[in-house]
C-alpha angles and dihedrals in degrees: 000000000000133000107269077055102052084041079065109058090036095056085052089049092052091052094049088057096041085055092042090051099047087047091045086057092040085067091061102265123155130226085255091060115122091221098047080049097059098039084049088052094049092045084060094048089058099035081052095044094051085047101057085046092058096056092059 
């Protein structure tokens, strides 16, 4: 698999969590929320990901 590839998947999952998360605090839920807060952390580790992946 190469990168562009990789960019790819990451850049879907990133929009699956962005859409999770906004669903997550249309219930209701806080920011203090433990499950706004996994889906936020996860959010990092991809945006992260997809950021290592671009300096290369």
């Amino acid at each position: 698999m190469d990168t562009e590839d990789v960019l790819k998947i990451i850049n879907n999952d990133i929009k699956m969590l962005k859409s999770l998360m906004y669903q997550v605090k249309a219930n209701g839920s806080d920011f203090t929320d433990p499950s706004l807060i996994q889906v936020s952390q996860l959010l990092d580790v991809k945006l992260n990901q997809r950021n290592q992946l671009l300096s290369i």
